[in-house]
Residue frames as qw, qx, qy, qz and C-alpha x, y, z in Angstrom:
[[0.678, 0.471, -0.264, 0.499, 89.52, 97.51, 73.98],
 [0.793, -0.483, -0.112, 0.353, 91.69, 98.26, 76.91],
 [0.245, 0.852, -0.043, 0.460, 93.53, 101.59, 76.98],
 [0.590, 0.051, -0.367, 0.717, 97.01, 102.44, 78.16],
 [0.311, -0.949, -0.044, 0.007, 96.74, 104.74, 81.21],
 [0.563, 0.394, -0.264, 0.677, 99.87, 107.31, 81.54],
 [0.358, -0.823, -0.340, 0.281, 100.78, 109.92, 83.95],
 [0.335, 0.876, -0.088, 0.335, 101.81, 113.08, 83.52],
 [0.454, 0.103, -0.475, 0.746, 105.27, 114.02, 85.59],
 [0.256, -0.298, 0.105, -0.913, 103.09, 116.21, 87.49],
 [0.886, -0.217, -0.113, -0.395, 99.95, 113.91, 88.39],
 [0.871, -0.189, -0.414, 0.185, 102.49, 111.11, 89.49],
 [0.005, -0.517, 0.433, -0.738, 104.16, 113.60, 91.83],
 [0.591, -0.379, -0.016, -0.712, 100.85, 114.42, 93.24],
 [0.897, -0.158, -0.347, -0.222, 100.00, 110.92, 93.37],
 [0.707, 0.001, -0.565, 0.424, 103.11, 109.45, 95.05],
 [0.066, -0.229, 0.492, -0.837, 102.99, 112.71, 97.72],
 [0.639, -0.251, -0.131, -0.715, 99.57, 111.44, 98.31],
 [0.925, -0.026, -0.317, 0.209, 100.65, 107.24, 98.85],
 [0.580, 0.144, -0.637, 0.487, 103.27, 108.85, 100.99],
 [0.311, -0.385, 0.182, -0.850, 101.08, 111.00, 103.08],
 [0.859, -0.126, -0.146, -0.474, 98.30, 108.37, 103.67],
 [0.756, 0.265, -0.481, 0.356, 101.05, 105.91, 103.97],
 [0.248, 0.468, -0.328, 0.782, 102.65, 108.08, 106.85],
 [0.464, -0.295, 0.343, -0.761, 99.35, 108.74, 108.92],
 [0.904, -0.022, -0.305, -0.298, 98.98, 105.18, 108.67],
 [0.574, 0.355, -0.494, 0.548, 102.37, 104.37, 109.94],
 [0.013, 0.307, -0.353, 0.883, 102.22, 106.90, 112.41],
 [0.509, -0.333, 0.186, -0.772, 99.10, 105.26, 114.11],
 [0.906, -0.219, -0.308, -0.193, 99.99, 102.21, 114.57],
 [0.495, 0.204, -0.464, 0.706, 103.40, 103.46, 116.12],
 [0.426, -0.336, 0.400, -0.738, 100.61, 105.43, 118.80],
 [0.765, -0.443, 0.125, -0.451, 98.96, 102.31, 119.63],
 [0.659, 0.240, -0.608, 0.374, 102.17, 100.40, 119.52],
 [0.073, -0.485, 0.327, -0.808, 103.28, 103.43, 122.41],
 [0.735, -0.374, 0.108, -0.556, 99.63, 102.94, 124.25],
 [0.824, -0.119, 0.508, -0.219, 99.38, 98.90, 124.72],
 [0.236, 0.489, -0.817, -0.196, 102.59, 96.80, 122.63],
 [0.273, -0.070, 0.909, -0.306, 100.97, 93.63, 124.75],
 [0.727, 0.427, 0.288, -0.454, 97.54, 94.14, 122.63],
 [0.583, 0.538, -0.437, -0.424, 99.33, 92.88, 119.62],
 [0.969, 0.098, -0.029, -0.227, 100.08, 89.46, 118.67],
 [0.422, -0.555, 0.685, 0.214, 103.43, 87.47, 119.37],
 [0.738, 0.579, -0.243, -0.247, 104.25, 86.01, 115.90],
 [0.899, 0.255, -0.284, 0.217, 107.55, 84.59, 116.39],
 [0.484, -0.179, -0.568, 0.641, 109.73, 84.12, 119.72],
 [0.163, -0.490, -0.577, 0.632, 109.11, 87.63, 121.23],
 [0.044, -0.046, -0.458, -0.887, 108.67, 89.48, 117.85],
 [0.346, 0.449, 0.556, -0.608, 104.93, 91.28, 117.77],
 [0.229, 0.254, 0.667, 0.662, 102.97, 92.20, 114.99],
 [0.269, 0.533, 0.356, -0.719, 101.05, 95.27, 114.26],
 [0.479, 0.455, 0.634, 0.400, 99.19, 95.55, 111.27],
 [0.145, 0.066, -0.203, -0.966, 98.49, 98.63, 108.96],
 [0.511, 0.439, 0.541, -0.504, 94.87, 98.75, 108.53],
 [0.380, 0.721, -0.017, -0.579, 95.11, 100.12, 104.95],
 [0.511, 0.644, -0.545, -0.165, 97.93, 98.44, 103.43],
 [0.966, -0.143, -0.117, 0.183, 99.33, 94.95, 103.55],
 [0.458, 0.462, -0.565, 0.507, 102.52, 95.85, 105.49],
 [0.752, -0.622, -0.216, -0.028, 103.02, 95.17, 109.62],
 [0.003, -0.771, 0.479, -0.419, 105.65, 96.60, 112.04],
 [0.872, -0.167, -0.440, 0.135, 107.55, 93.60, 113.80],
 [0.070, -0.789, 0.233, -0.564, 108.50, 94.92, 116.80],
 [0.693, -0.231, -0.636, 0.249, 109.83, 93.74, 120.58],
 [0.402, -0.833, -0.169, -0.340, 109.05, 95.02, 123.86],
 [0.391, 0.196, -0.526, 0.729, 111.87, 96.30, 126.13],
 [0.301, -0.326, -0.633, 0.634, 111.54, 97.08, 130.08],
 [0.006, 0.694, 0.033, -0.719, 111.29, 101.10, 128.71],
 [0.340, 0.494, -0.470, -0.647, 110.99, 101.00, 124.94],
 [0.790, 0.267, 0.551, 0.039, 109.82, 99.07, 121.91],
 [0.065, 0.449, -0.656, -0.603, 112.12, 98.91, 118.81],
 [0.743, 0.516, 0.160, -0.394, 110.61, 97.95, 115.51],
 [0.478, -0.339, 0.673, 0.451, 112.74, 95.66, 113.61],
 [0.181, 0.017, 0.797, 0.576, 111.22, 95.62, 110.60],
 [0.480, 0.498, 0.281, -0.666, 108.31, 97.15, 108.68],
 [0.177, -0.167, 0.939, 0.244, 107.49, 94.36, 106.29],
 [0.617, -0.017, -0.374, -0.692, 104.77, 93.60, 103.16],
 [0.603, -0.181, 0.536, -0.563, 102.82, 90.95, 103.98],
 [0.926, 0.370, -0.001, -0.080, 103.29, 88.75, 100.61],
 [0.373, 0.704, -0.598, 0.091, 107.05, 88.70, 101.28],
 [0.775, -0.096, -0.608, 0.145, 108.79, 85.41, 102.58],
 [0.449, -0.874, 0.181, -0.046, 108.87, 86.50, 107.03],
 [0.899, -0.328, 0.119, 0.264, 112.39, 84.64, 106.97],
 [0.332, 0.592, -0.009, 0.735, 113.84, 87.96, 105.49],
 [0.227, -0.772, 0.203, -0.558, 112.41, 89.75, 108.50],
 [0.818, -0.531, 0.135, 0.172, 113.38, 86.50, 111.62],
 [0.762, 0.181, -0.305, 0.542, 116.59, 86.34, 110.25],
 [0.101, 0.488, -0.219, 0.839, 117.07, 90.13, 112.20],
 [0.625, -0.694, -0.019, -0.357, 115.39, 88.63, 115.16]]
């Protein structure tokens, strides 16, 4: 038999501060090797890159400027992309 799992208000705190931590240092290292080398990543669509998360199905779509790279969109990876080109 199969048994409902709950969560206390407390334990799904925890949890979500955990999924946003992990989440975060995940984030937050592919925005350093964005920084390092933007050119290692794949062109996906006109000049739009792609980085992947490692952990989680989501990727930062991003374009490379003279002096900067702006992230247009930090995007699951089972959603339709023609939510994220329309903002290219």
């Amino acid at each position: 038999m199969r048994r409902t799992v709950t969560f206390s208000p407390a334990a799904l705190a925890e949890l979500l501060d955990a999924l946003d931590w992990y989440e975060t240092q995940e984030v937050d290292a592919a925005v350093r090797r964005i920084a390092d080398n933007p050119i290692q990543f794949p062109a996906v669509h006109r000049d739009v890159r792609r980085a992947r998360l490692r952990r989680f199905p989501y990727a930062l779509f991003f374009r490379v400027g003279d002096r900067d790279v702006q992230v247009i969109a930090c995007f699951h990876s089972n959603r339709d992309p023609r939510r994220w080109q329309r903002r290219v």
